[in-house]
Each structure stands twice: as structure tokens, then as C-alpha cells.
C-alpha positions in Angstrom: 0.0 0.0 0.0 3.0 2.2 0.7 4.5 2.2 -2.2 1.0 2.1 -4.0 0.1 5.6 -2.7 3.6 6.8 -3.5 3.1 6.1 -7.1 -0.5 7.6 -7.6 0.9 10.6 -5.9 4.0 10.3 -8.5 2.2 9.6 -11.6 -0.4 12.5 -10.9 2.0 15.3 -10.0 4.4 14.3 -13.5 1.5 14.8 -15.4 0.7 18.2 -14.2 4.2 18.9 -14.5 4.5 18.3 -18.2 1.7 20.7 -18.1 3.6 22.9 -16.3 6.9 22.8 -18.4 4.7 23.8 -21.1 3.0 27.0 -20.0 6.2 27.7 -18.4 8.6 28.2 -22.0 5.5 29.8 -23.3 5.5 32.7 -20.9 9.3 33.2 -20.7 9.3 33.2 -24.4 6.7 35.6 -24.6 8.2 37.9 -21.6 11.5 38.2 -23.0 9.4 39.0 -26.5 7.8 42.0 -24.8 9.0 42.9 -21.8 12.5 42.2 -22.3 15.9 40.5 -20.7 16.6 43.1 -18.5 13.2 42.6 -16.5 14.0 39.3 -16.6 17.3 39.8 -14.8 15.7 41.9 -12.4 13.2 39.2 -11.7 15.7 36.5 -11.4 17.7 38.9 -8.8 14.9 39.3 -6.6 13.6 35.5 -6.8 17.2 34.8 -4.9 17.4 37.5 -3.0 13.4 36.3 -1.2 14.9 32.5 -1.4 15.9 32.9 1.8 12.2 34.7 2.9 10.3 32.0 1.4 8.4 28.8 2.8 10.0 26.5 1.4 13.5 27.8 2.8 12.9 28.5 6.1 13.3 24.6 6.8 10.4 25.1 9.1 8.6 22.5 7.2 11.0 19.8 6.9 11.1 20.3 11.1 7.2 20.1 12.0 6.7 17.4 9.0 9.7 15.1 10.8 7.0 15.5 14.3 4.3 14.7 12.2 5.2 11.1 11.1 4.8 9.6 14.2 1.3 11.0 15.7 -0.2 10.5 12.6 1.3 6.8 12.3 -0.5 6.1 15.6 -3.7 8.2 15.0 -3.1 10.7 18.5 -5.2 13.7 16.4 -4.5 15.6 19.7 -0.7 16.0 19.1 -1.8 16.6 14.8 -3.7 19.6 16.0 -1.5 20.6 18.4 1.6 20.9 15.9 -0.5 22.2 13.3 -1.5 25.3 15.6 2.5 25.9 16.2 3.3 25.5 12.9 0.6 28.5 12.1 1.4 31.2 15.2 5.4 30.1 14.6 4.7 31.3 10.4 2.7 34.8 12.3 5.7 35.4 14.0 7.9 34.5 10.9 6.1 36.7 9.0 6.5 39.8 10.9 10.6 39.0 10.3 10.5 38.5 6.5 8.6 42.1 5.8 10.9 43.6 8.5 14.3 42.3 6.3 12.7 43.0 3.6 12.2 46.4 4.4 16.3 46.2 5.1 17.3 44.6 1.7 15.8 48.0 0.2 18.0 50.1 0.8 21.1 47.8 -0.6 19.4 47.2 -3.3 20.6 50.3 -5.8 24.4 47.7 -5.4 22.9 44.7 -6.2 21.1 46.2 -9.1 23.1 48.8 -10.5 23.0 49.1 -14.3 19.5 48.5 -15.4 18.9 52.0 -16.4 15.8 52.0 -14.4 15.1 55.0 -11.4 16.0 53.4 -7.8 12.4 54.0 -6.7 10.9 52.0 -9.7 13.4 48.9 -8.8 12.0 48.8 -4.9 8.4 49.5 -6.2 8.9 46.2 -8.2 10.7 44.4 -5.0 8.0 45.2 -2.7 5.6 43.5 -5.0 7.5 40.5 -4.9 8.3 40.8 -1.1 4.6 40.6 -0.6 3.9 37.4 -2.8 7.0 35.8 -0.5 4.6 36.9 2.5 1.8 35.3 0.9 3.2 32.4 0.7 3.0 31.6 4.5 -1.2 31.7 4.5 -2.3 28.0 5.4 1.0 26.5 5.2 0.4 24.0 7.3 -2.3 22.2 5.4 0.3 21.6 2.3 2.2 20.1 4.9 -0.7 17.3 6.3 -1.5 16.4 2.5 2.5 15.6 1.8 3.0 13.6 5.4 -0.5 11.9 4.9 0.7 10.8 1.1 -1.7 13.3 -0.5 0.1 16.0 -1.8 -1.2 14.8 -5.8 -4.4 16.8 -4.0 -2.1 19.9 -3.6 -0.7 19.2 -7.3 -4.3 19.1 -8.3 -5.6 22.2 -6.9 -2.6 24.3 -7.9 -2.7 22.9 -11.5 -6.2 24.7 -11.6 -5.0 27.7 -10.5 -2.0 27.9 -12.5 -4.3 27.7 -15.7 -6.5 30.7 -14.8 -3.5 32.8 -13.6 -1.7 31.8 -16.3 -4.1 33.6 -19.1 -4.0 36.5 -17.0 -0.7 36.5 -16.8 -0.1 36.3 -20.7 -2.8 39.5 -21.1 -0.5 41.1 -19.0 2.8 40.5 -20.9 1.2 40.7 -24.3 -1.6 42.6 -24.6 -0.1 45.2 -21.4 3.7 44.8 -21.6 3.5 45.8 -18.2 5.9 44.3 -15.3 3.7 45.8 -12.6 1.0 43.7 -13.3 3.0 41.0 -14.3 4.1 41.0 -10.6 1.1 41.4 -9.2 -0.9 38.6 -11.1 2.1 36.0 -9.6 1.4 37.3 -6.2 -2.1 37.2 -6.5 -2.0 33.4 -8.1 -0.1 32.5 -4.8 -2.9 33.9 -2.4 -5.7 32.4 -4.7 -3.6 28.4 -4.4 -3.4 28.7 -1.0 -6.4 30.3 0.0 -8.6 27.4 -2.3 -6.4 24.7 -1.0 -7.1 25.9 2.8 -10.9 25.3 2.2 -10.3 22.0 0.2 -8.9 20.6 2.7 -11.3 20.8 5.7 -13.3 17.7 4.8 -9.9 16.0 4.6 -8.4 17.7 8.0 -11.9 18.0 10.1 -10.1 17.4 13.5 -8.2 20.5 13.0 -11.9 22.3 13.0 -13.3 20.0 16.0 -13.6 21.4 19.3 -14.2 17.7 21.0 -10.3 16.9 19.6 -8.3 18.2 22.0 -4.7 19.6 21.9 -1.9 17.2 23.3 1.3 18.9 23.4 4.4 16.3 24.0 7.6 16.5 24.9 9.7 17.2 22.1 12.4 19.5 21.8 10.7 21.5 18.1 12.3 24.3 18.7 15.5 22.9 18.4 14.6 21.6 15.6 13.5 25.1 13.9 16.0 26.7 15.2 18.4 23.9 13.3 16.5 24.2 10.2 16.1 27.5 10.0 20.0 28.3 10.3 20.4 25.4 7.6 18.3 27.2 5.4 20.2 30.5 5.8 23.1 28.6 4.6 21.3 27.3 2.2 20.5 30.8 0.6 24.3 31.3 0.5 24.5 28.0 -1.8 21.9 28.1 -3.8 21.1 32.2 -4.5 24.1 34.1 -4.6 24.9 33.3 -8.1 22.8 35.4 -9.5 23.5 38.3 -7.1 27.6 37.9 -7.7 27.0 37.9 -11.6 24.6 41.3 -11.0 27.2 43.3 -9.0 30.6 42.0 -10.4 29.3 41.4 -14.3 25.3 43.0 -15.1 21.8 42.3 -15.1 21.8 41.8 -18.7 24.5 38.8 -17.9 21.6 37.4 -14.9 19.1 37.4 -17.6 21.1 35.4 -20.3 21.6 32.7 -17.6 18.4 32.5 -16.4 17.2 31.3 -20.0 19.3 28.0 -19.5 19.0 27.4 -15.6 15.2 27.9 -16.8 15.5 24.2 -17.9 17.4 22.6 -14.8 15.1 25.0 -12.1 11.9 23.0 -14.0 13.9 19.5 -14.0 14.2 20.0 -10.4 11.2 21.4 -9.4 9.4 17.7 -11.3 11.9 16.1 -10.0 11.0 17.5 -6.6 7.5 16.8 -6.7 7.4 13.1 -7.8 10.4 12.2 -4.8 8.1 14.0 -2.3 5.5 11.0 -2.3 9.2 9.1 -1.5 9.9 11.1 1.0 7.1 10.6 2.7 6.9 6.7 2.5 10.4 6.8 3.8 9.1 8.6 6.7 6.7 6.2 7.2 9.5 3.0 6.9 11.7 5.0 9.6 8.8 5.0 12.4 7.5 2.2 11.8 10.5 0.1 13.4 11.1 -1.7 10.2 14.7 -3.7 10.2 18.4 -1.7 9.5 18.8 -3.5 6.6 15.2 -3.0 5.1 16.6 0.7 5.2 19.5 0.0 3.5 18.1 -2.1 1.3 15.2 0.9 0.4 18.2 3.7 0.6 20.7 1.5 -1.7 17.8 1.2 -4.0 16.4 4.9 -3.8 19.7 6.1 -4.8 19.8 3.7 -8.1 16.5 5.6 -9.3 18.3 8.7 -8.6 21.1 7.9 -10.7 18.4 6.8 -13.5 17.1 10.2 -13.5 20.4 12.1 -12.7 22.2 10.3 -16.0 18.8 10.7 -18.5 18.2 14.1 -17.8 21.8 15.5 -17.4 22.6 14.0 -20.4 19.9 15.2 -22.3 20.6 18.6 -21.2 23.5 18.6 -22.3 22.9 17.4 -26.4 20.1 19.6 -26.2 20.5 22.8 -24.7 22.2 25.2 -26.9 19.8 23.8 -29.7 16.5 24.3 -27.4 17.7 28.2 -26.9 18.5 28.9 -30.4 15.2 27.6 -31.6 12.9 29.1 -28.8 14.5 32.5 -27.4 17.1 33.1 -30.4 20.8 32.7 -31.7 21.7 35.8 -29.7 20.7 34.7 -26.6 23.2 31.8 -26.8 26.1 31.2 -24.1 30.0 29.8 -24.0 29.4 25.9 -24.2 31.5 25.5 -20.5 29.0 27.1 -19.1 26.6 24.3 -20.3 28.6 21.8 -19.0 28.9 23.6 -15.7 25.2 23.9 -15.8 24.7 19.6 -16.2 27.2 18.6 -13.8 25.4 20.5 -11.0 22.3 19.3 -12.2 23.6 15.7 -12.0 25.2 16.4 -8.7 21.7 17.6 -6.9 19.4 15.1 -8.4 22.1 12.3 -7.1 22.4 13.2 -3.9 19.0 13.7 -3.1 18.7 10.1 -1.2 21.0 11.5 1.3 19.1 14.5 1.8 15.4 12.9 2.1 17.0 10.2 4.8 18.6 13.1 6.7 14.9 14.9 6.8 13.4 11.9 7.9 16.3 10.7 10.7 16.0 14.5 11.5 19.6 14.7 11.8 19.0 18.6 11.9 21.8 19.7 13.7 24.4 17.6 11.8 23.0 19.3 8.8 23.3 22.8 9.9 27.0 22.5 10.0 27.5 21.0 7.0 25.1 23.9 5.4 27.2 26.1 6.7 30.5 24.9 5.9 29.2 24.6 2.2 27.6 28.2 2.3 31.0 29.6 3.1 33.1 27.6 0.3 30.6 28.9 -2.2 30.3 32.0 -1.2 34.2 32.5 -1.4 35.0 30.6 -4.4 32.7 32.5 -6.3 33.7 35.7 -5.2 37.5 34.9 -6.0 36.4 33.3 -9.3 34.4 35.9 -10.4 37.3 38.1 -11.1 39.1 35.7 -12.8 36.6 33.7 -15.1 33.7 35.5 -15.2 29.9 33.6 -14.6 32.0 30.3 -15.3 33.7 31.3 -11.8 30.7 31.4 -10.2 29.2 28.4 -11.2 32.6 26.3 -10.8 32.1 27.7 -7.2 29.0 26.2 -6.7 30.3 22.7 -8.2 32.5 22.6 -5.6 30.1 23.2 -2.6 28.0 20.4 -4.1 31.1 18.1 -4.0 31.4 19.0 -0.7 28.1 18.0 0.5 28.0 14.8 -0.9 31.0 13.7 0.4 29.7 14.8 3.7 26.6 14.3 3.8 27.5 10.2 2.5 29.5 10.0 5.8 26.6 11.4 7.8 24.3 9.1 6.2 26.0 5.8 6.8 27.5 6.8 9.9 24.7 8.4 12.2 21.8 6.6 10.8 22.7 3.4 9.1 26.2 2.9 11.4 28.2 1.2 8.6 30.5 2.2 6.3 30.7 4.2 3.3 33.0 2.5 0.8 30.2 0.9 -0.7 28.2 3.6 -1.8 30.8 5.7 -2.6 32.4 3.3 -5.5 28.8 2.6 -6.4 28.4 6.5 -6.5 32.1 6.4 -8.4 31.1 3.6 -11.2 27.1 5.8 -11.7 29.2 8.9 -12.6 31.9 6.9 -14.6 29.3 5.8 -16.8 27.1 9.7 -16.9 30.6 10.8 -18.3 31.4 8.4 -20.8 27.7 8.2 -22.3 28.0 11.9 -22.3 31.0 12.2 -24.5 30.1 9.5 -27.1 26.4 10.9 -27.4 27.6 14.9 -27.3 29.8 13.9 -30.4 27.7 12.0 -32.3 24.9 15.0 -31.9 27.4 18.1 -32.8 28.9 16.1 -36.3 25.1 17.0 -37.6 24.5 19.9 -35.8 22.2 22.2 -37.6 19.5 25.0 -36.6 15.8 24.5 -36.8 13.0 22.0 -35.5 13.3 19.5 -37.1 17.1 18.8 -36.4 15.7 19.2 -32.3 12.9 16.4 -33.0 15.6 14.3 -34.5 18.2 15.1 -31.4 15.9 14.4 -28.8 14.7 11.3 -30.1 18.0 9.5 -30.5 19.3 11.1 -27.3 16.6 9.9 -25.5 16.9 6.4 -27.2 20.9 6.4 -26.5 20.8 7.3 -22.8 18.3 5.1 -21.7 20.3 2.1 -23.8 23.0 3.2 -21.7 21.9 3.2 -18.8 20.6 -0.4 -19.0 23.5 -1.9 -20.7 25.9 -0.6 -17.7 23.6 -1.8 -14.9 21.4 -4.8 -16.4 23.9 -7.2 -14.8 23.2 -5.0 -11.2 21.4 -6.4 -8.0 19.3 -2.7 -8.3 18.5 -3.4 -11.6 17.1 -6.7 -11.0 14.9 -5.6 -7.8 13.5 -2.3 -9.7 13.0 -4.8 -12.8 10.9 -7.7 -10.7 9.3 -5.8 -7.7 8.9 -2.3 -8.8 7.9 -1.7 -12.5 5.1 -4.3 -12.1 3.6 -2.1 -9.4 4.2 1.0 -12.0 3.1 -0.8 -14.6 -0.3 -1.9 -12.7 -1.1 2.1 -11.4 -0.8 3.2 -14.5 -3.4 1.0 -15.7 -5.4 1.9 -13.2 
């Protein structure tokens, strides 16, 4: 039944995610069309620079969902409701932080963005907006976070597909019809209010407890405010990783520069964001393994596995991103909008590098090794942050993203020894050299299928239909030829794809 309900939730959310992909080219394409890649840059800036404002980066989540698992496994409604009710007047609080930083991050703003020929006041008009759709984002929070520990976040997926598509034609009037920035803005904040606002009500026939004055609360003891606290400073570190990029390339190179990159992390950010979605049903059934007292090596066995499918995804879609980026810009955005080919490269092996290691980081949520976390967080946020600053001024953007390569190096190497040593209590030779042999293979595929592509390189649609298609066909053969022989292979082959195979007939 676990792995049942994982799937449906899988199978439901990919499809509204090819949805997604969809609408999402359409109104980039049309943005930089009317509105222009300097807007775009300025965008991109102030989507990092809120990272660290928004829900899903405060860590608060991955904190109250870890308390979750174990009430709800056991049906004590008392302790649901009780943590739900902390999780809201904790986001209240939170809240009242974000606007006042926000408020702060105004007045640096005129350094960050410096060269976008626009007046001061305009560019903190336009970050308010967006400071106000981060704010928005904390209304029923904790609802999105029952539906993913109680395996029904397809519901979510649902709910904000709907809303996507009615947002979604107003937010096309606004860019074509308007060319206006302003209300480009403010339909995206609005679209955020109107998903969380309709899931809220949604869910109260699925959540009635939380309404029911007969359930009462039942706090317990558990130390959640370490936890938050933990999280939270993870998450800060995590800003430091994951959104300075964009930041370092406004001040040291140009907006113009953050908007020409943002067209080709466009395609990972979407990858990862699917990729996201359809491992948070996993997440949760991994959750639900870890509490309910099943054996070490069952764990192993379900981590070991886990990270097989990772690799799957990691090679196919790195790979293909690699053959097929430079081709998918110049046909869709335009020959001028094209970048060095290292950068590229730099692009796919972070790409490969986060989907990978994504095992570690779901079995770290659900072990709630926190506080191990933060420190590794933090480590990593300082290597990035100082690499790319000192290889800015020699190499350019390539500087900054060889920067980030390395911080995700770093954490894999130590988040592997976290893993095995803290909640599995073995060693890590094995999973390294498997890690090793997976990448091994990524490279050489890479190589042989890049130069096949580029000796017929040519411009146009149909030479993109044909790439696809036989890189597609190549990295799948791949994959299976290198790991047919494989005890993952074999397990995946005999005990998982018939389950697949029998919900998608359903």
C-alpha cells in the first residue's frame, strides 16, 4: 500500500508537470518578447534575493513534518492539532521578520542592481511586489504540509494545476496585450494567495479534527524548537549556496548577464522542481518506513535502491541537457541569446550532482539529523560563497558556477559520511564506488552521445525532433546496458515496474 500511494501521488503530479513545463517556456518566451531581458534579470535577482524569505527555505517544514510522522502513524489527532497550531502562530511570527528584512534589503538594493537603467524607486516598487507574494506564501501553510506527510500531496498538485491555468491567461494579457511588469508581478502574487487560500478550504473535509472542538490539543515532549532553530540556520546557509549566483553575476558582471543565464537554468530549475514533486511521495513513504520500526537492513536495502533511481534520473536528464540545450535556446529565445558551451557543461554537472544526492538529503529529513546538517550547510555556504567571489574576477559567470560545483562536491562527500555513519552505522566504501562507477558511466555516455549530436548539428526544429529522439533512445540504452547485470537493476526490474506498470493501468 506504501508504495501504491507513492506512485499515484507520483504519476499525478508528472503529469501536471508536463503541463507545467509547457505554459512555463510559453511565458518566458513571450516575456523576453515583450517585456525584455533586462526585467527578466531583475526578476531573477529578486527571486534569490526572497529565497531565503520563502516557505520552502525556512526549513520550518521539513522540522514540523519530521513530528508529524509519528502521531499520525499512531492516530493521536490531539498531538496533529497541536503541531499544526505551532506551525501556524510560529509562520505569524515569521512573518513579521520577512517584511521587516525585507524592508532592510531595500536600501542595498541600488548595489545589487546597478545598471539597469531604471530610477532606484521604480526597482524597490517592483521588490515590494515580490516581497509581498513571499509573505503570501505563508497563508495555510500548514495544510500543504498534512496532504505531503499523509501521502496526499497529488491533491495539492491538483488544486494548484487549476489555479496555474486561470492565472496563467491573465498573466499572458499582461505581458502581451499590457507589456506591463507591474501587473505581471502582481498577477504571480495574486495566483499565490488564490492556491493557497482554495487549498485551505479543500482541505477541511480532509483535515476536520483541525476544526473539532471535541479533539483536544496534546502537546508532547519534544524539543521542536531545536529543531526550527536547526532548520532554519540550515536554510540560511542554504541561501548562501543556492542564490548568490545570480547576485555575484549582477554586481561584479550585469543584469543583462543574470538574464542570459536565467534562459538556461530555466531548464534545470523546471527538471528540479518535477523532479521535486514526484520524490516528495518518496519522502514521505520513507518517513513512514523510519517509524514504523522496520529492520536496518530493510533501510539500506530501500536507501541502496532509492539512490539507483536517482542515478536513473540524474544520467537521462543531465545527459539530455547537455545534447540539447544550446539547440532548445537557439530555436525558442534566439541565436543571440546563446552562451559559452563550458558554461553548459557547468550547468549539467550541478544538475547531475543535486538530483544524485538527493537520497542523502530525504534520509537526513526523515532521521532528523538537523543539527548535523546545519553545520555541514554552513561549511558549504562559506566555500561557495568564497570561491565564487574569488572566481568571479578571474573567469567571469564560469567562476561562479565552478564555485558552486565545488560546494556540491562537498556536501555529498559529507553528507555520505553522515548518512552511513549516524543513521545506518556502517561504512561508506560501498556507496561511494557505487556513487564512483554511476558517474563513470554519466561521463562516458556523455562524451560519445555529445559527439555524435554536434557532427550534424544544424539550426531549426526539425534537427531538435531528431536530437531528442535518439538522445533519449541512446541514454536510456546506456543506462541499462551498464547496470542490467546490477542487484538494483534486478529488484527495480521484478518488484517495482510491475507495481508501475499496474497504477498506470489503473
Amino acid at each position: 500500500m506504501r508504495l501504491e500511494s507513492t506512485l499515484k501521488s507520483t504519476l499525478i503530479i508528472l503529469l501536471i508537470n508536463i503541463l507545467n513545463i509547457i505554459v512555463n517556456f510559453l511565458t518566458r518566451k513571450l516575456f523576453i518578447d515583450n517585456i525584455g531581458i533586462v526585467f527578466l534579470g531583475i526578476s531573477s535577482v529578486f527571486t534569490n534575493i526572497l529565497t531565503l524569505l520563502s516557505l520552502s527555505e525556512l526549513g520550518i517544514h521539513s522540522a514540523i513534518t519530521f513530528q508529524l510522522y509519528r502521531p499520525i502513524k499512531e492516530n493521536k489527532l490531539g498531538q496533529v492539532k497541536y503541531l499544526v497550531k505551532l506551525f501556524d502562530a510560529f509562520y505569524k511570527k515569521v512573518a513579521v521578520a520577512v517584511l521587516a528584512l525585507g524592508l532592510v534589503i531595500l536600501l542595498i538594493l541600488p548595489v545589487i542592481i546597478h545598471d539597469a537603467e531604471l530610477f532606484t524607486s521604480i526597482i524597490r516598487f517592483y521588490f515590494l511586489i515580490q516581497l509581498s507574494t513571499t509573505l503570501a506564501s505563508y497563508l495555510f501553510a500548514s495544510r500543504r504540509t498534512l496532504l505531503f506527510v499523509y501521502q496526499k500531496q497529488y491533491l495539492a498538485a491538483v488544486y494548484d494545476a487549476i489555479i496555474n491555468i486561470i492565472f496563467t491567461i491573465l498573466r499572458i494579457i499582461s505581458i502581451v496585450i499590457y507589456k506591463n511588469f507591474t501587473m505581471y508581478l502582481v498577477v504571480n502574487g495574486l495566483q499565490i494567495l488564490s492556491s493557497n487560500l482554495f487549498i485551505y478550504y479543500k482541505t477541511r473535509k480532509h483535515f476536520p479534527f483541525l476544526h473539532d472542538n471535541s479533539v483536544r490539543l496534546e502537546p508532547f515532549s519534544v524539543n521542536i524548537r531545536k529543531n526550527l532553530i536547526n532548520t532554519s540556520l540550515s536554510s540560511v546557509a542554504n541561501f548562501i549556496y543556492s542564490s548568490t549566483d545570480n547576485i555575484v553575476i549582477s554586481i561584479f558582471i550585469g543584469i543583462k548577464s543574470v538574464g542570459f543565464l536565467s534562459n538556461y537554468k530555466l531548464i534545470p530549475y523546471i527538471i528540479i522542481e518535477i523532479l521535486t514533486n514526484i520524490f516528495k511521495p518518496v519522502q514521505a513513504s520513507i518517513g513512514d518506513l523510519v517509524h514504523e520500526h522496520d529492520s536496518k537492513a530493510t533501510q539500506i536495502e530501500t536507501f541502496e535502491m532509492y539512490s539507483y533511481i536517482r542515478f536513473l534520473f540524474a544520467h537521462f536528464v543531465s545527459i539530455m541537457c547537455l545534447v540539447l540545450m544550446d539547440p532548445f535556446i537557439e530555436l525558442w529565445f534566439g541565436k543571440q541569446y546563446l552562451m559559452s558551451p563550458i558554461i553548459v557543461v557547468l550547468i549539467v554537472v550541478d544538475l547531475y550532482l543535486f538530483i544524485y544526492q538527493g537520497s542523502l538529503n530525504d534520509f537526513i529529513q526523515t532521521y532528523g539529523l538537523f543539527k548535523d546538517d546545519r553545520k555541514l550547510m554552513i561549511r558549504g555556504a562559506i566555500i561557495n560563497l568564497v570561491t565564487s567571489l574569488l572566481l568571479v574576477r578571474l573567469v567571469g559567470i564560469e567562476g561562479v558556477l565552478i564555485g558552486t560545483i565545488i560546494t556540491q562536491v562537498y556536501y555529498w562527500i559529507a553528507r555520505t559520511s553522515l548518512v552511513h555513519s549516524k543513521a545506518f552505522s556502517i561504512t561508506k566504501r560501498k556507496y561511494l564506488l557505487r556513487s564512483v562507477v554511476f558517474f563513470a558511466i554519466s561521463i562516458i555516455s556523455s562524451i560519445l552521445l555529445y559527439s555524435l549530436i554536434s557532427r550534424f548539428y544544424q539550426t531549426g526544429f526539425l534537427f531538435f525532433l531528431f536530437a531528442s529522439t535518439v538522445s533519449g533512445i541512446l541514454t536510456v540504452s546506456t543506462a541499462l546496458v551498464f547496470t542490467s547485470k546490477s542487484k538494483d537493476f534486478k529488484i527495480l526490474k521484478q518488484t517495482y515496474l510491475p507495481i508501475i506498470l499496474k497504477s498506470i493501468h489503473r
